[in-house]
GUMARVO-715876 format. One record per residue (C-alpha): residue number from 1; residue in one letter; x, y, z. Coordinates in pm, whole numbers, padded with zeros to 5 digits. Layout:
N
REC NUM A X Y Z
...
***
This chain:
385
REC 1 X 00000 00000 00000
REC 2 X 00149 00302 -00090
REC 3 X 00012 00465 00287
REC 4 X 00310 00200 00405
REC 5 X 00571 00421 00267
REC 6 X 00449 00712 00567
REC 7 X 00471 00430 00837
REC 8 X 00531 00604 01194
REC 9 X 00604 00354 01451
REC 10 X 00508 00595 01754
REC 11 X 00758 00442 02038
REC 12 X 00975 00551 01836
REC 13 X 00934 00926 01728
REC 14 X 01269 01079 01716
REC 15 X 01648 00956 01659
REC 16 X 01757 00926 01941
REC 17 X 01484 00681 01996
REC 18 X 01631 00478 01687
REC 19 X 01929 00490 01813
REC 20 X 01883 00352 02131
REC 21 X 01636 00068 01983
REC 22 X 01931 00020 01709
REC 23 X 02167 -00080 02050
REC 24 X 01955 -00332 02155
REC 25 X 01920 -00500 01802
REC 26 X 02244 -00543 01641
REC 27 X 02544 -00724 01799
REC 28 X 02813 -00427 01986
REC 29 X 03096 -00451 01724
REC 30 X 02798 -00396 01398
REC 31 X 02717 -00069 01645
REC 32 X 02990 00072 01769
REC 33 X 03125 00040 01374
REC 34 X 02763 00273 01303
REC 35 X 02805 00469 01593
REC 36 X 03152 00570 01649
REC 37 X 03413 00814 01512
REC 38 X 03850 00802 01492
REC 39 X 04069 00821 01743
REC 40 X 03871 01045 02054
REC 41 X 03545 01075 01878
REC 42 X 03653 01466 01893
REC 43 X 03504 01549 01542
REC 44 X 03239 01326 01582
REC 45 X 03125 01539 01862
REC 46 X 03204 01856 01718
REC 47 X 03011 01813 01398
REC 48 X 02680 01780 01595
REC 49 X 02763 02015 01853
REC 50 X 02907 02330 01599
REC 51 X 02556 02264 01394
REC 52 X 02313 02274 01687
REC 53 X 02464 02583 01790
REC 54 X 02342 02812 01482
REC 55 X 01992 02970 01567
REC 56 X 01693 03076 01335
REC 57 X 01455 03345 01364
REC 58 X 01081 03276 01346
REC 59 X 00879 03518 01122
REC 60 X 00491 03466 01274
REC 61 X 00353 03761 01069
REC 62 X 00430 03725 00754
REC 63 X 00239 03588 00434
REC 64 X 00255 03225 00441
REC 65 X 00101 02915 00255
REC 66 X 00196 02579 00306
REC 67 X 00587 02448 00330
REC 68 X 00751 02366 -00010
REC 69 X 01035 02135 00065
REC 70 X 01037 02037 -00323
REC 71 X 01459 02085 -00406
REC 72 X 01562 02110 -00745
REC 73 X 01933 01980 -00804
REC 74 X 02087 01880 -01119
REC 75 X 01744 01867 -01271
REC 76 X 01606 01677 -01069
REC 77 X 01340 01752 -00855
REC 78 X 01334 01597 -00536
REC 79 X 01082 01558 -00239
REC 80 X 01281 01650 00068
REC 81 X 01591 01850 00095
REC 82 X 01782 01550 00246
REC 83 X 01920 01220 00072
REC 84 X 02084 00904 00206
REC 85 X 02435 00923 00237
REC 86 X 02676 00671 00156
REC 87 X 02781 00389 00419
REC 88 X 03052 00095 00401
REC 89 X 02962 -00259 00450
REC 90 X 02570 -00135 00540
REC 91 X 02498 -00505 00516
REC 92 X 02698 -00585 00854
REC 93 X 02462 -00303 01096
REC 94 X 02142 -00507 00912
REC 95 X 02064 -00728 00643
REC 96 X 01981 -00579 00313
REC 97 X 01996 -00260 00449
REC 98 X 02103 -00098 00132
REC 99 X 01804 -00245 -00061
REC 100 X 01585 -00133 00225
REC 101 X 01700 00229 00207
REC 102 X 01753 00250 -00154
REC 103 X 01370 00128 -00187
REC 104 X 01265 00356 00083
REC 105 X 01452 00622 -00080
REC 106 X 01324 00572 -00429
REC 107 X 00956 00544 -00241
REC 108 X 01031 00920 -00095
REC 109 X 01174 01064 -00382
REC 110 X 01478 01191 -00256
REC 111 X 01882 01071 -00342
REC 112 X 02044 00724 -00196
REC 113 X 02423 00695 -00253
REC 114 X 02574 00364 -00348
REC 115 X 02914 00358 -00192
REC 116 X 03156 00153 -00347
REC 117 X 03240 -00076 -00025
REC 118 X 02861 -00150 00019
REC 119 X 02690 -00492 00020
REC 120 X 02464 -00426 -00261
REC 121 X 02511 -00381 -00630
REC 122 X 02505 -00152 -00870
REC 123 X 02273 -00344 -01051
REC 124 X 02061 -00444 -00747
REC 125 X 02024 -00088 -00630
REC 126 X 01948 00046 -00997
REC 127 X 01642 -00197 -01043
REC 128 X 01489 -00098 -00685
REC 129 X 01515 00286 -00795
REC 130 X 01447 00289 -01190
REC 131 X 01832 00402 -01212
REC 132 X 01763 00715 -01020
REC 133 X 02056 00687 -00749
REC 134 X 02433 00855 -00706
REC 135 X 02735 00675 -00691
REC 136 X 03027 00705 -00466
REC 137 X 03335 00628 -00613
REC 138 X 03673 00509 -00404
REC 139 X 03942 00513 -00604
REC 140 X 04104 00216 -00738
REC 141 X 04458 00151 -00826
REC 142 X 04360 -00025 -01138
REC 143 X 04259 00242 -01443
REC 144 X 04099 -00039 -01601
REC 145 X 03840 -00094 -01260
REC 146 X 03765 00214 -01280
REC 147 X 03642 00247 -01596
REC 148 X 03469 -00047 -01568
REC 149 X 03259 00090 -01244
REC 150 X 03142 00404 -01404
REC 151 X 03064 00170 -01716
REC 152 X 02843 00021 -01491
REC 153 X 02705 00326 -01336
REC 154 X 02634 00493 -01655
REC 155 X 02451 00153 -01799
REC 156 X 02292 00139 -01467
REC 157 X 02112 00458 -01505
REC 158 X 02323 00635 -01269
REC 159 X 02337 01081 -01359
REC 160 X 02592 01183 -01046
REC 161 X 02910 01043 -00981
REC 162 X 03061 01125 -00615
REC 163 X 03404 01097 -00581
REC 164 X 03610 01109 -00231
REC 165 X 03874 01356 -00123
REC 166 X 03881 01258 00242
REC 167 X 04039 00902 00214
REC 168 X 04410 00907 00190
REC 169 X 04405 00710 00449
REC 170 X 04180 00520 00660
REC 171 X 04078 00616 00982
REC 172 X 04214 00507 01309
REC 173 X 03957 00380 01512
REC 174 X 03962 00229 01803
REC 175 X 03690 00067 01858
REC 176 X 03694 -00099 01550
REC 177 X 04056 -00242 01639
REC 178 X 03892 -00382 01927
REC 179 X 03611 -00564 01783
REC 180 X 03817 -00699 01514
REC 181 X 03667 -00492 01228
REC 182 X 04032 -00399 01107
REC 183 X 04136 -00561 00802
REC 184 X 04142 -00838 00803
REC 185 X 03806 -00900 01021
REC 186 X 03879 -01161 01302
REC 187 X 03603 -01337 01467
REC 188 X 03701 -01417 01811
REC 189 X 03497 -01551 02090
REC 190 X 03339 -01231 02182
REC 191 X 03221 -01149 01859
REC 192 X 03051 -01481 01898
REC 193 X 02898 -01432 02201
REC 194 X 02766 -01070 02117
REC 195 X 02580 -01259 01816
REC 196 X 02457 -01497 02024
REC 197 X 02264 -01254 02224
REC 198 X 02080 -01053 01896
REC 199 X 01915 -01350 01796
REC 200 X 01706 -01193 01517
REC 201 X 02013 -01005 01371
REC 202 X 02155 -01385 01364
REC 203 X 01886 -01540 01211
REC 204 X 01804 -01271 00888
REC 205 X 02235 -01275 00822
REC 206 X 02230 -01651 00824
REC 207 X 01879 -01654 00602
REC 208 X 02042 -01319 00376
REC 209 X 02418 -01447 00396
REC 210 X 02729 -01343 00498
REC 211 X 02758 -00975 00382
REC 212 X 03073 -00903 00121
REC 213 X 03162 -00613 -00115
REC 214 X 02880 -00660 -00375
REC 215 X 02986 -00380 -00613
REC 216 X 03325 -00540 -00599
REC 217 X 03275 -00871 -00656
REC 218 X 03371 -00894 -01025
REC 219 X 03711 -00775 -00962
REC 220 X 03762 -01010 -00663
REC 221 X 03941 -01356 -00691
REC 222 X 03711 -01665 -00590
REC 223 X 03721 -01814 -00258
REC 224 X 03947 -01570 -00054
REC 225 X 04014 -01620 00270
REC 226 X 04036 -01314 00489
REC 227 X 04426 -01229 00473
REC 228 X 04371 -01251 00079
REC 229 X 04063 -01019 00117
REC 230 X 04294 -00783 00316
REC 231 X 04547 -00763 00078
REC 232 X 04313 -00759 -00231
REC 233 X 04173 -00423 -00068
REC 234 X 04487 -00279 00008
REC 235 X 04594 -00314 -00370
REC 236 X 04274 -00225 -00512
REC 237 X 04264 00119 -00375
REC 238 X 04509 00414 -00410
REC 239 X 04275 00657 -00201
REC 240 X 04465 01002 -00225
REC 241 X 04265 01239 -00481
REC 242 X 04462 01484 -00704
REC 243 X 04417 01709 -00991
REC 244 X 04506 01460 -01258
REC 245 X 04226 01226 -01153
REC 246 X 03974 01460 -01157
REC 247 X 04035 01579 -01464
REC 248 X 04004 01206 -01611
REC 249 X 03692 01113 -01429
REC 250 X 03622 01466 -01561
REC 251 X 03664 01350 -01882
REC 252 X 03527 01043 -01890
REC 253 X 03207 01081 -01700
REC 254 X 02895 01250 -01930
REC 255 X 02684 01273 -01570
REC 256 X 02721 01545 -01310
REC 257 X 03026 01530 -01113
REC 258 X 03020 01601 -00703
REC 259 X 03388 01599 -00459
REC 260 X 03300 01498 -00151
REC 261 X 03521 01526 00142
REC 262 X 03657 01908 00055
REC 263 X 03638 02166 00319
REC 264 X 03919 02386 00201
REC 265 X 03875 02698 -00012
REC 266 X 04177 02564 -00206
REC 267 X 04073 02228 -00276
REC 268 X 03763 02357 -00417
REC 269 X 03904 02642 -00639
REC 270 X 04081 02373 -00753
REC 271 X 03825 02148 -00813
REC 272 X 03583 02405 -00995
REC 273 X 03846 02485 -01211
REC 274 X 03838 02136 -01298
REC 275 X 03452 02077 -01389
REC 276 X 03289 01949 -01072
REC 277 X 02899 02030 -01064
REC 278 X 02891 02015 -00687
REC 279 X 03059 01956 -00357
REC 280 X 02966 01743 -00067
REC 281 X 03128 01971 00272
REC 282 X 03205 01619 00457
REC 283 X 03440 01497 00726
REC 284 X 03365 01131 00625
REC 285 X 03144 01136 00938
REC 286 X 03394 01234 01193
REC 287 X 03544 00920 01075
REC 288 X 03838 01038 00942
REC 289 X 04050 01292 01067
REC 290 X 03981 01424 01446
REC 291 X 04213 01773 01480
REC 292 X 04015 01955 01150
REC 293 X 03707 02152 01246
REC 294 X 03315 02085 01242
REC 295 X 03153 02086 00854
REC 296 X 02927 02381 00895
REC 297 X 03224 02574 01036
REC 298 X 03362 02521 00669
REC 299 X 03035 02578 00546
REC 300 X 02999 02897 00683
REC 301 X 03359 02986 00457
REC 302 X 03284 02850 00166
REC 303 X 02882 02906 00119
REC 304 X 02914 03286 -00002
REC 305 X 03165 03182 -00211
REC 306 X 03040 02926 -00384
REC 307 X 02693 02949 -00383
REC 308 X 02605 03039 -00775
REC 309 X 02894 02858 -00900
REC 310 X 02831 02496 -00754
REC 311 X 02559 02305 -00557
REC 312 X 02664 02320 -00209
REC 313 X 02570 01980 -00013
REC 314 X 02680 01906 00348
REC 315 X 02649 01597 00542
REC 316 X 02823 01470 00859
REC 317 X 02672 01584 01218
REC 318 X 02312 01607 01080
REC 319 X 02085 01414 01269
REC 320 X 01737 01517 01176
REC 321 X 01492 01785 01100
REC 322 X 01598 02090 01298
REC 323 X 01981 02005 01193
REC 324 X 01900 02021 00826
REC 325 X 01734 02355 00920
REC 326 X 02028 02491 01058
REC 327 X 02228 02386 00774
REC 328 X 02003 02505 00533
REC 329 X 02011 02818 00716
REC 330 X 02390 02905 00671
REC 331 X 02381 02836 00327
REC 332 X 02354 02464 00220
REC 333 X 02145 02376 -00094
REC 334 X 02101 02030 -00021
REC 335 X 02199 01747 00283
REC 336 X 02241 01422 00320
REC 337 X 02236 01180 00676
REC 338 X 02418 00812 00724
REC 339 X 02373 00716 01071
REC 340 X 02024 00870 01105
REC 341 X 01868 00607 00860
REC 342 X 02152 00290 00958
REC 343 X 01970 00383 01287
REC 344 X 01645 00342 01196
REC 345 X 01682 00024 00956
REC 346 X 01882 -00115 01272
REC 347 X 01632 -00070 01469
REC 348 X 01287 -00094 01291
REC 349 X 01414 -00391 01007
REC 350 X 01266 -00323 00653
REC 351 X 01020 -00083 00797
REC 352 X 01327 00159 00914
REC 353 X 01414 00344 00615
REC 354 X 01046 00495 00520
REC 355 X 00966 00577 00902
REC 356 X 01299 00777 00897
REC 357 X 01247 00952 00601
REC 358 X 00857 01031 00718
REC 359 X 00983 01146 01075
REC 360 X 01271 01375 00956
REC 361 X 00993 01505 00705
REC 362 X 00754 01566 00962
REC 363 X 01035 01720 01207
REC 364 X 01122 01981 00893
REC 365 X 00804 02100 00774
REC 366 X 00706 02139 01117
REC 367 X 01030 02359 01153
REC 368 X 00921 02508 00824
REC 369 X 00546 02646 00948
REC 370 X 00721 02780 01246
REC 371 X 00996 02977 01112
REC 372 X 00744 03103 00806
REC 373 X 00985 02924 00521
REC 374 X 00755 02888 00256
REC 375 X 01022 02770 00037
REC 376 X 01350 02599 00137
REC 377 X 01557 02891 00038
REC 378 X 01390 03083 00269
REC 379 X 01568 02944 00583
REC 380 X 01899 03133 00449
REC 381 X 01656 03407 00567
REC 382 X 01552 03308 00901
REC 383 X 01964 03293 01016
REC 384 X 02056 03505 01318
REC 385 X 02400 03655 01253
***
């Protein structure tokens, strides 16, 4: 029924909520891999904290009809100014949990991102959205991989092509370490044991299957055992953007083109010198780096620059409606969430990714009435200096 696609499960009315319902689901490694940040969690904290700082001005007595949040970007006109952003290895927090947000997404009418190190195809995740879906791109060592994904993209249906500036390197994180989740993955007794006690997360990844790097698979040799697997990763990938490979993706990509990951000045003048349609103001998350400072600190630099020259996105720190406000507020023309709707899938199963969406919805158009934002790019209006 398409009524389904507004499902509100009312114990669970916020994020938060999600979140903690998302504890009790999934084993502790599978959530503290969702949850946590590198090194000290500093950035993580920051992102959140710098966002929910900004405040907006309501406007009671003003003309007003009923909120807009219709976005147009790249020609597209979307539902909601908020898509799903990519996540690594989704399939490990919950089963099919790409399928189930890329569905959900397609349901909504807003963007999903496909990241490379997902556990869904390209294929898979173009038939659940009639090819309407953005790619994330890591970069592989091998020319001839790459040309192959975007192949596949581009056959696939696929009009914007993210590529990432914010993995040099991985990030160190601790936790991660500690559960075994480094490369290669090591499942020791208490990764056993903290299975053994989500019994339903056991039972759908038995019945689904192990998850692995679907969008990978046809460059991976059969049958590797995990020490293989490590090293096949560490040779497929030369993460480190420069000039020269944007300008060949440049090249060889017809779509739009988005850098995600940039939160210099100089990294984008570069990059718009180069072609890119857009920029994604991201900090991986707070998953990366922990010493550089919260996105919509560098969104607040780089906005008024940019602003008729590039579509400005921003994700990592947003949690819901009143963050996307805020973001919105200083200058963002579009955002995206990860750990919002991982939350909610963790939590709620298959029904997860539409009672996100319909919650964070709800949560902004409520926002909307209040501030009198007819429009979304009216909250650039409501800012208090």
């Amino acid at each position: 029924m398409k009524t389904d696609i507004y499902y509100i499960n009312s114990k669970f009315p916020s994020i938060p909520d999600l979140r903690d319902k998302a504890k009790t689901k999934i084993p502790r490694f599978a959530f503290e891999y969702l949850d946590g940040g590198c090194n000290d969690d500093v950035s993580l904290k920051r992102n959140t904290r710098r966002i929910r700082e900004i405040e907006l001005k309501p406007k009671y007595l003003v003309p007003y009809k009923s909120p807009d949040l219709n976005v147009n970007l790249f020609g597209e006109v979307y539902d909601s100014p908020f898509g799903i952003a990519p996540i690594g290895l989704q399939g490990l927090m919950w089963p099919k949990a790409p399928e189930i947000l890329a569905k959900a997404a397609f349901n909504h009418n807003i963007p999903f991102i496909l990241s490379t190190v997902s556990t869904s195809s390209i294929e898979t995740i173009s038939e659940i959205t009639n090819g309407k879906f953005w790619f994330q791109l890591y970069h592989p060592a091998k020319e001839s991989v790459t040309k192959d994904l975007l192949k596949r993209a581009e056959f696939s249906g696929c009009k914007v092509l993210i590529i990432l500036a914010d993995v040099p390197s991985f990030g160190y994180r601790p936790r991660d370490i500690r559960n075994g989740l480094a490369m290669p993955p090591k499942l020791t007794l208490k990764n056993i044991i903290q299975v053994l006690k989500k019994p339903e997360w056991a039972l759908k990844t038995l019945i689904n299957g192990q998850p692995s790097f679907e969008v990978l698979k046809p460059y991976m040799p059969k049958s590797l055992n995990l020490k293989q697997l490590a090293k096949f990763m560490d040779s497929t990938f030369s993460g480190r953007l420069n000039e020269e490979k944007i300008k060949k993706l440049r090249d060889s990509w017809k779509g739009k083109l988005v850098i995600k990951g940039t939160e210099s000045v100089d990294d984008i003048e570069k990059a718009y010198k180069l072609g890119v349609d857009g920029i994604i103001i991201s900090n991986h998350g707070g998953r990366q780096v922990d010493v550089g400072q919260a996105t919509v600190d560098s969104l607040k630099t780089i906005a008024p620059i940019y602003k008729d020259k590039l579509k400005i996105m921003m994700d990592s720190g947003i949690r819901g409606g009143a963050d996307i406000a805020r973001v919105l507020g200083v200058g963002a023309d579009f955002t995206f969430l990860g750990r919002s709707f991982m939350y909610g899938v963790s939590a709620l199963g298959s029904k997860g990714g539409n009672h996100t969406i319909s919650i964070i919805k709800k949560e902004l158009n409520q926002i909307m009435e209040q501030l009198g934002c007819n429009k979304i790019k009216d909250f650039v209006d409501t800012r208090i200096s």
